[in-house]
N, C-alpha and C positions, 0 to 999 in steps of 0.2 A: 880313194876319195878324190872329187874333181878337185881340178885346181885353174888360175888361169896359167898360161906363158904365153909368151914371144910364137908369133907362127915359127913354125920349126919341121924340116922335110922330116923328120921324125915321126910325124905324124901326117903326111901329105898322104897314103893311100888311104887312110878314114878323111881324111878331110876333101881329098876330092868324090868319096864317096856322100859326103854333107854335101859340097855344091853339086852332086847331080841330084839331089834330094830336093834341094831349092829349085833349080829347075823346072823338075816335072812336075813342081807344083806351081807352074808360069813367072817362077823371080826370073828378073835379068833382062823380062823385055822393055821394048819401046817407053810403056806406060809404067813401069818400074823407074823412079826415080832414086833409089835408095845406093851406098856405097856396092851395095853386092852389081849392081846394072854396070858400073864405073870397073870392077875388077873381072866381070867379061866381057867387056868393049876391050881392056886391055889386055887381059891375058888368054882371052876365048875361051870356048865349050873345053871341059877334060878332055883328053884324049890318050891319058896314062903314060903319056912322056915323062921321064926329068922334066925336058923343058918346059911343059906346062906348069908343071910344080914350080919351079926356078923363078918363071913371070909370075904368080900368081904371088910369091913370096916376095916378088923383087918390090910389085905393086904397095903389099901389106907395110915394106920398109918403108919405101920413096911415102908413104901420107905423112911421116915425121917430119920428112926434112922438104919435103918437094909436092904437096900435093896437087892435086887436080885443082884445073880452074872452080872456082867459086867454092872451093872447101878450105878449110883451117887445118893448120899442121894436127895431127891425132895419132894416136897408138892405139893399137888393133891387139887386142890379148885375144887367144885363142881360151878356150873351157875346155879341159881335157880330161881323161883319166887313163893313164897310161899312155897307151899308144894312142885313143878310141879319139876324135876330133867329135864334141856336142854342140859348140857353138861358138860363137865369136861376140865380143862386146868392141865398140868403140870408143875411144875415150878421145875427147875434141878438147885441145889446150887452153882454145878462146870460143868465142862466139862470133860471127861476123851479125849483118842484119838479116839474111835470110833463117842460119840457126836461131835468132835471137825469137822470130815469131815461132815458126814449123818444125824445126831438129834438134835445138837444145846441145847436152854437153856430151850426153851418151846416148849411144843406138846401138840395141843387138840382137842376135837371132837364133834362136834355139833349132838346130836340124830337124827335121820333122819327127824322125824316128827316136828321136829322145826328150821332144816334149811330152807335156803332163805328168814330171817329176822332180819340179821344184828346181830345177837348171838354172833358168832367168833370175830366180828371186835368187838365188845363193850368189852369180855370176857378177849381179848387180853388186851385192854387198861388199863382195869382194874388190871390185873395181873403185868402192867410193874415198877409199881411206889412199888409191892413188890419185883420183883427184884431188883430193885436199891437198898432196904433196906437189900440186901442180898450183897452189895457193888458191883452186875453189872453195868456196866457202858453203854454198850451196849450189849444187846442178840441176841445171833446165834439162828435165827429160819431158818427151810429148809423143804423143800416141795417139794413133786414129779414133777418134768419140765411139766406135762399135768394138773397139778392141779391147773386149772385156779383162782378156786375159794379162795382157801387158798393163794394162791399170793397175789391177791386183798386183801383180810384181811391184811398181811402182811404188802403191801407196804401202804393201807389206815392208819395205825398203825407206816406212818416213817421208814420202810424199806428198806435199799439199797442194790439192788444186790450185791454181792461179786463173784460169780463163780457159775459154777456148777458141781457137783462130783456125779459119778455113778448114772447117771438119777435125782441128787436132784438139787434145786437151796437153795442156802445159803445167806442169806440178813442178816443183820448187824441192829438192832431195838435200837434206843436209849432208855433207861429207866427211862429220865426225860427231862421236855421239856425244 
């Protein structure tokens, strides 16, 4: 049964198996603006070292305490099932004014080879009742207006639209039932 955790080198050969997955499906360039772009600037391309794993891990810690310019403190759960790395959710403590329009409270990403099996929508639910314990009361999640499939997660998760701002939609997720 998935579950989330803590990155954990435990699972670092499926997980750097997920980001060569993201990858070669173009995440992490130039015009990639999302946390994954921010954890290959810093920790670079896999290369099946410990040491890649170690930065990649070191990065996943340091958003609690020390994030990158223009992000808010966030904890990063991994989605796992066993050893197997499916995906990763974010979870954002605050909102600054960039989150507040286009990024909201959580962002996450299903590995290519283990979408279209209900991932996202379980990972989500799972991650809401720790926001709450972070005293949200409802989370701003948002998603590209063509991304069909991250809405449906979303709204299956309690969602209500609220707008849409530069191509996102923005829905309002309660974090308890």
């Amino acid at each position: 049964m998935p579950a989330l955790t803590l990155p954990t080198a435990r699972v670092g050969p499926s997980y750097t198996e997920g980001v060569r997955e993201f990858l070669a499906e173009g995440r992490g360039g130039p015009d990639d603006h999302s946390l994954f772009r921010n954890l290959i600037r810093e920790a670079g391309r896999p290369d099946d070292t410990p040491a890649w794993l170690e930065r990649a891990l070191a990065f996943e810690r340091r958003l609690i305490t020390d994030p990158p310019a223009d992000f808010v403190p966030s904890t990063t759960y991994w989605w796992t099932e066993g050893d197997t790395y499916l995906g990763r959710i974010n979870l954002r403590h605050r909102l600054n004014e960039q989150l507040s329009d286009i990024g909201g409270h959580i962002g996450y990403d299903v590995r290519p080879t283990a979408r279209r099996r209900g991932h996202a929508t379980a990972m989500l639910a799972a991650v809401l009742p720790l926001a709450a314990d972070l005293g949200i009361d409802k989370a701003l999640i948002t998603c590209d207006t063509e991304n069909t499939a991250s809405r449906k997660v979303i709204e299956a998760n309690g969602g209500v639209l609220e707008d849409e701002r530069g191509g996102r939609l923005r829905f309002w997720v309660p974090t308890a039932p």
